[in-house]
C-alpha positions in Angstrom: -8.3 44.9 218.5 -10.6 41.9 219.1 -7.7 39.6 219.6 -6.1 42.4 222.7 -9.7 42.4 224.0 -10.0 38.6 224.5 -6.7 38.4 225.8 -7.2 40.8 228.3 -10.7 39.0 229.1 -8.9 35.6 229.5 -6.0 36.9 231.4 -8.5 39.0 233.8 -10.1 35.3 234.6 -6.9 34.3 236.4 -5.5 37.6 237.6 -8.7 38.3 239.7 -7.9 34.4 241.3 -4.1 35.7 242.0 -4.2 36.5 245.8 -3.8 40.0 246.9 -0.5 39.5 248.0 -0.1 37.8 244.7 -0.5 40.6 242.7 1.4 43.1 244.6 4.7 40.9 244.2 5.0 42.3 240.7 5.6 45.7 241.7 8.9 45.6 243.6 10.0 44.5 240.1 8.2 47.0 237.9 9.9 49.7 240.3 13.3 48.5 240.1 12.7 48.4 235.8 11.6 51.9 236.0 14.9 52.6 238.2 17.5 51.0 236.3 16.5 51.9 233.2 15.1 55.4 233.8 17.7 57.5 231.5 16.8 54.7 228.6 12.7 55.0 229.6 13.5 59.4 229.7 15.4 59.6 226.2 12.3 57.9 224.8 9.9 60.3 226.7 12.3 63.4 225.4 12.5 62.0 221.7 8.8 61.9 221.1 7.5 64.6 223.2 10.3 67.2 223.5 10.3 67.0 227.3 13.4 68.3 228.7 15.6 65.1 229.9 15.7 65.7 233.3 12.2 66.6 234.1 11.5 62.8 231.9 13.7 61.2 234.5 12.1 62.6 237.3 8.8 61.8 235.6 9.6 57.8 235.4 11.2 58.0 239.1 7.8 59.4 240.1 6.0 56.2 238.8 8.5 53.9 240.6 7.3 55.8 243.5 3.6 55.0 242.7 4.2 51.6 242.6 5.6 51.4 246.2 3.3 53.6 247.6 0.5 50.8 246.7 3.1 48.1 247.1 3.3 48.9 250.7 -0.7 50.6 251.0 -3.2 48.4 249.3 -3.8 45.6 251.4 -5.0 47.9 254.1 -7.5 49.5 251.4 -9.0 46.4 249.8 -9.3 44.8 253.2 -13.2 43.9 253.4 -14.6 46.7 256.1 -16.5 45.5 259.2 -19.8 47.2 259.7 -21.7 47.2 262.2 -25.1 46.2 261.9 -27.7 44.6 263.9 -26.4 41.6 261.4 -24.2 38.8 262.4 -22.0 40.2 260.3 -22.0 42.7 257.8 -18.9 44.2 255.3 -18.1 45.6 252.2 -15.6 43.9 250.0 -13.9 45.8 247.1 -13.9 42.9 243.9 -12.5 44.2 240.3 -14.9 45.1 237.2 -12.7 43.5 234.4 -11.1 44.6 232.1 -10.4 48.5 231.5 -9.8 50.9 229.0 -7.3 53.6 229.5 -7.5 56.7 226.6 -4.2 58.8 227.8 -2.4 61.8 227.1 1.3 62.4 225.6 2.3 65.2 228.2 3.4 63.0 230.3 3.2 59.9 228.8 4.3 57.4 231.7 3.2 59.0 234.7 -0.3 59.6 233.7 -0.7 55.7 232.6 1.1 54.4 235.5 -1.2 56.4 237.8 -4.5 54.5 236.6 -3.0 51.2 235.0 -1.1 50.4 238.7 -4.6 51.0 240.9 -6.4 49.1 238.0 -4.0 46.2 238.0 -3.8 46.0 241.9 -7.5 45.4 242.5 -7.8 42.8 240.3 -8.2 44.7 236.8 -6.7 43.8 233.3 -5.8 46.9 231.4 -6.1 47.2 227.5 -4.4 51.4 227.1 -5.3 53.8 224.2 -2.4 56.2 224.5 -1.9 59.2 222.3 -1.2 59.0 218.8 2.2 61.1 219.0 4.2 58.7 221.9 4.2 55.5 220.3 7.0 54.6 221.1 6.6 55.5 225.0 3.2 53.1 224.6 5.3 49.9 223.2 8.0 50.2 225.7 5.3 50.0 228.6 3.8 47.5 227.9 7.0 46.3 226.9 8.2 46.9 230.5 4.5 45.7 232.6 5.8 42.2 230.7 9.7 42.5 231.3 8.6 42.9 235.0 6.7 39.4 235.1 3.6 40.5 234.5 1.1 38.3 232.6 0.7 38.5 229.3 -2.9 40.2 228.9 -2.6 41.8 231.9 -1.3 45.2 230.2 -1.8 46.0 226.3 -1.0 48.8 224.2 -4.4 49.0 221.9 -3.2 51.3 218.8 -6.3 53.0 217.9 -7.4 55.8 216.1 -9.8 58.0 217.8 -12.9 57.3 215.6 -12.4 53.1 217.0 -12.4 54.6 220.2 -16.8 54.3 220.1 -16.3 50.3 218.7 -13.6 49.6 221.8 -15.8 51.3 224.9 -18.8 49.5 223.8 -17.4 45.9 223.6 -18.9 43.7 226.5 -15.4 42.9 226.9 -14.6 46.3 228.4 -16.5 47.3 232.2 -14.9 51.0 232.4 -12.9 53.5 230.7 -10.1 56.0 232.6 -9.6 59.1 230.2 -6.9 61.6 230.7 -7.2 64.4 228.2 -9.1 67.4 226.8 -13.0 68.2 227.9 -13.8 68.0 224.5 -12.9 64.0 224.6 -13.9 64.0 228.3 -17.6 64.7 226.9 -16.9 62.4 223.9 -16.0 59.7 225.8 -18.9 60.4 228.7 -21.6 60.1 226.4 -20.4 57.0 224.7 -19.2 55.4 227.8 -23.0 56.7 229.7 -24.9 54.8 226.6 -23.6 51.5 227.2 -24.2 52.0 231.2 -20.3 51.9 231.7 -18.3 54.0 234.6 -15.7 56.2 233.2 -13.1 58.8 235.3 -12.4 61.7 233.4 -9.4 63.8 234.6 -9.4 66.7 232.4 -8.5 70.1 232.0 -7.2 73.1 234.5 -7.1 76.7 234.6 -5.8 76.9 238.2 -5.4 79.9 239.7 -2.1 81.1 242.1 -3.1 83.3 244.3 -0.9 85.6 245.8 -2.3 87.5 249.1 -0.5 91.2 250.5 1.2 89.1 253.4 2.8 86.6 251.0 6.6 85.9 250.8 7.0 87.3 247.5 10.7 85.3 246.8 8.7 82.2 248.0 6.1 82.7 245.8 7.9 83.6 242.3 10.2 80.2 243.0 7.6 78.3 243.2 5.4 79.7 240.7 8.2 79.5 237.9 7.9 75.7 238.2 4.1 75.5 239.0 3.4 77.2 235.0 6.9 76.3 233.3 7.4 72.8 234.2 7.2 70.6 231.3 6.9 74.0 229.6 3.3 74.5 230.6 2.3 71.5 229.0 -0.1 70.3 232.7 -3.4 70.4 233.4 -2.7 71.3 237.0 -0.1 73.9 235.8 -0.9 77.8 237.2 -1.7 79.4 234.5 -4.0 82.3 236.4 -1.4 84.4 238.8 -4.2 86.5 241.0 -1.7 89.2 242.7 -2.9 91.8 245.6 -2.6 94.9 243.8 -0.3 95.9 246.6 2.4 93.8 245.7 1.4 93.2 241.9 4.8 95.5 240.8 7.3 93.6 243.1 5.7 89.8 242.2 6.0 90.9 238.9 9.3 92.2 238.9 11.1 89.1 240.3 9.0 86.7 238.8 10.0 88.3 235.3 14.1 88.5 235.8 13.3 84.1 237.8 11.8 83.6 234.2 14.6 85.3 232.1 17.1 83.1 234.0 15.3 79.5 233.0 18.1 78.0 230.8 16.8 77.0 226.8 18.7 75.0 224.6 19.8 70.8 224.6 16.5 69.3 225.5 19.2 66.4 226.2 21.4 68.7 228.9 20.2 68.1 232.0 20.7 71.8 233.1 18.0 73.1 230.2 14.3 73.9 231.7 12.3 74.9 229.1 12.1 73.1 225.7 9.4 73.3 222.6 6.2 72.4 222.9 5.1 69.0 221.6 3.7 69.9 218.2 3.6 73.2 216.0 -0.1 72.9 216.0 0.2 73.4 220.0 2.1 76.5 219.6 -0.2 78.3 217.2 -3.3 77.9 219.4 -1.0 79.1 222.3 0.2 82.0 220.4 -3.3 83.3 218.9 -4.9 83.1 222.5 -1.6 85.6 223.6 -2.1 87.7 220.7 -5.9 87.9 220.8 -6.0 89.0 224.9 -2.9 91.8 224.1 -5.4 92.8 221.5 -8.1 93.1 224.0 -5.6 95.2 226.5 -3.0 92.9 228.1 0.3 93.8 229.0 3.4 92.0 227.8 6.3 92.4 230.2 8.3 89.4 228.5 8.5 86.9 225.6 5.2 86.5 223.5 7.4 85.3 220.6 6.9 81.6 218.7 10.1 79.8 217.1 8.7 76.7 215.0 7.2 74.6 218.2 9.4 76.6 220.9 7.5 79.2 222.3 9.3 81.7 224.7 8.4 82.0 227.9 5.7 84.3 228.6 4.6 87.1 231.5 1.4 89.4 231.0 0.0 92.0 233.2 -3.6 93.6 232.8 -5.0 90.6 232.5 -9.0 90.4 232.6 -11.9 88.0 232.8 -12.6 88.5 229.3 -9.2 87.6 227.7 -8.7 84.1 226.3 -5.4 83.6 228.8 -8.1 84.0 231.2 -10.7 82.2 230.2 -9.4 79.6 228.2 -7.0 77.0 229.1 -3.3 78.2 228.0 -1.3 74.8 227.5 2.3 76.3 227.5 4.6 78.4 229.2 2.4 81.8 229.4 1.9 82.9 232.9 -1.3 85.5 232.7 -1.5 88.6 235.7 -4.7 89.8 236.8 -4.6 92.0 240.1 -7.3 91.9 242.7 -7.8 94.3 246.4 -9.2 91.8 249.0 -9.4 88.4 249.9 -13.4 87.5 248.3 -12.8 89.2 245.3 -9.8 87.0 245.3 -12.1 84.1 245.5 -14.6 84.8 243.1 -12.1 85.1 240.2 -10.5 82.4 240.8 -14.2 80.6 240.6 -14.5 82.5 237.7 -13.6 79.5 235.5 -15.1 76.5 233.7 -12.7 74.2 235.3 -11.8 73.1 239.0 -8.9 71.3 239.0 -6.8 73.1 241.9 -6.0 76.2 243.4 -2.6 77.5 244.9 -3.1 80.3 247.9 -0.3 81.9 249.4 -0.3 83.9 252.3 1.0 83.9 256.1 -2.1 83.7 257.4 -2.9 80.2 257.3 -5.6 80.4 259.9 -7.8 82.6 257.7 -7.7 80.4 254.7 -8.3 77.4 256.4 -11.7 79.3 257.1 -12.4 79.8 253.5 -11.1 76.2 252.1 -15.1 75.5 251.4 -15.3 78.5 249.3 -13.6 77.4 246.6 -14.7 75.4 243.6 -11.8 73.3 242.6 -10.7 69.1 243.4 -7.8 70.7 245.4 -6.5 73.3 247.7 -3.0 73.8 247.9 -1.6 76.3 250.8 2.0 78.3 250.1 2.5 75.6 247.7 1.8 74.4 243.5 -0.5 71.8 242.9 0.8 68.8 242.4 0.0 65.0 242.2 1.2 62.9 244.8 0.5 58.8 245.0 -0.4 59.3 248.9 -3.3 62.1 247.9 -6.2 61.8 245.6 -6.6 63.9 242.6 -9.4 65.0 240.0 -11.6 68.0 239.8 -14.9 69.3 239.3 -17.3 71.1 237.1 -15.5 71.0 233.3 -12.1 69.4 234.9 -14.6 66.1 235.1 -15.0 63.6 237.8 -13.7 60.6 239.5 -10.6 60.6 241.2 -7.2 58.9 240.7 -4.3 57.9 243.1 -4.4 57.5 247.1 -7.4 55.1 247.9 -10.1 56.5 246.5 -8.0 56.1 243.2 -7.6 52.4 243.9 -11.3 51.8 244.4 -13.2 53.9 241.5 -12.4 50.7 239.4 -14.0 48.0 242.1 -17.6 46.5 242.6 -18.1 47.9 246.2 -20.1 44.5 247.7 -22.4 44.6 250.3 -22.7 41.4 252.4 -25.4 40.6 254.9 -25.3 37.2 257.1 -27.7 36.7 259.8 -27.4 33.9 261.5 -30.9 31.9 262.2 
């Protein structure tokens, strides 16, 4: 560990003397590895995390998109910003921190690092990654790959860790800040370690997003999207819907088509590139998932399909009745269970979807845009998404609020949580 720590410390001493347009010369290449090798990059992904093979492919495609998006964006956001001032001149310059520490998360096991190691790297950063304990192979190959692409050596390390050296690594001198994807109980974990030794941390962390379908809604529009908003990567997202708010006008047709859209997602070959849904990452996963299904049909929910477990495959998943009490409501369901809970007007709309712990996003969809443009304020989540899913997208920032943590990733304001924001004054005398 000490010997990745003072590499990334030594390297960081000539990376931050590379030029801007230094630095960004690496990523042309990084994208094209991530290109030509993206069905070797997606087997890996698929192997060790059970992701179905296509949606790995279009995960490592989507970090080749990251790294042109800054390729061709971050000079204009690190440029030093004129103010004006009664000064004879006065700017901010953005300068890196050092190195960083990156704890990640297996669900999706290149994106995820790609979308804080690339921001990190750009603004001058070194990068030392923790990533989780069931992907190491996916954690060897990137680095494996940040070096085949010319990197530096030091400039990105896998640091294979156990979670109780986590404490020892955040409070070396060596490290300035620490980017956690992951659960809020390490989000808190890693707060309070990170807030006693004064360091900044970004903590993107759980979602219990709500999908919100209004009476004027496009029903068809809405069930195809929210198929792939809760079943992609078989639920397995922090920013997947997991809390379907229908008008009870329309619950009975929503849930009509959006049970026969999910009876027609294809199971099987997690290596066929038609199959949509595959198990879950660990058995462990799919216990928890099925005792907080279990526990709110206990309580009173309805079970219009699936609600059966196979090893780590768990079926896909529709209940109705769903209320505030119920852990599908409550909690945060990591897996393909889509949870029904009807409501009569737009505010009480609003205030269940508040009705959560986490703030992550929220889907709305309706024909009356207008309207719920008026009420974007009223809502208590990191993002608003309008007749669509929530997604992440390099061009838009994303992170949430309240237990979904803080900081934001991607976009600019990504690219400059890891900076030293620097003031300069000059009057001439």
């Amino acid at each position: 560990m000490e010997t990745t720590l003072t590499r990334a410390n030594e390297t960081y001493a000539a990376w931050n003397n590379l030029p801007l347009n230094e630095r960004l010369t690496f990523l042309p290449n990084l994208a094209q590895h991530l290109l030509e090798n993206k069905t070797v990059f997606a087997a890996v992904i698929t192997s060790e995390m059970q992701k179905p093979i296509a949606q790995a492919i279009a995960e490592v495609e989507k970090c080749a998109l990251l790294c042109t998006y800054y390729f061709e964006n971050a000079s204009s956001f690190l440029s030093a910003k004129i103010i004006k001032t009664e000064a004879s001149e006065s700017f901010v310059t953005y300068e890196p921190l050092g190195v960083i520490l990156g704890i990640m998360p297996w669900n999706f096991p290149f994106w995820q690092v790609f979308r804080y190691a690339i921001p990190a790297l750009v603004s001058g950063n070194t990068v030392v990654v923790k990533h989780a304990s069931n992907v190491p192979k996916c954690a060897q190959l990137l680095q494996d790959l940040f070096e085949e692409a010319g990197f530096p050596l030091g400039c990105y390390q896998n640091l294979a860790l156990s979670s109780v050296e986590v404490e020892e690594v955040i409070a070396n001198p060596i490290i300035k800040a620490v980017s956690l994807t992951g659960s809020e109980f390490a989000g808190k974990a890693v707060a309070a370690i990170a807030g006693k030794h004064l360091k900044k941390c970004v903590l993107e962390l759980g979602g219990n997003n709500a999908f919100i379908v209004l009476e004027d809604a496009d029903i068809e529009a809405a069930v195809a999207i929210a198929v792939n908003a809760r079943m992609q990567n078989a639920g397995q997202s922090c920013i997947a819907a997991k809390r379907f708010l229908v008008h009870e006008s329309i619950a009975d047709a929503f849930i009509f088509q959006f049970k026969a859209a999910l009876q027609n997602l294809k199971t099987g070959d997690i290596y066929d590139k038609a199959t949509q849904i595959g198990p879950l990452a660990r058995l462990d996963l799919a216990a928890a998932l099925d005792n907080q299904v279990q526990k709110s049909i206990a309580m009173g929910a309805q079970l219009i399909l699936g609600g059966t477990r196979d090893g780590a495959f768990y079926a896909p998943t529709l209940l109705a009745k769903v209320t505030p009490q119920m852990p599908v409501f409550t909690e945060e369901t990591f897996g393909p269970v889509a949870a029904i809970t009807t409501f009569s007007n737009l505010d009480e709309a609003i205030a269940l979807s508040n009705q959560s712990n986490f703030g992550l996003g929220v889907s709305i969809f309706t024909q009356d845009i207008a309207k719920i443009k008026t009420k974007i304020a009223a809502f208590n989540e990191g993002a608003v998404f309008i007749n669509e899913m929530v997604k992440s997208d390099p061009r838009l920032p994303f992170g949430g609020v309240k237990n979904s943590g803080y900081g934001r990733e991607l976009a600019e304001e990504g690219l400059k949580e890891f900076v030293n924001t620097k003031t300069v004054f000059i009057k001439c005398l």
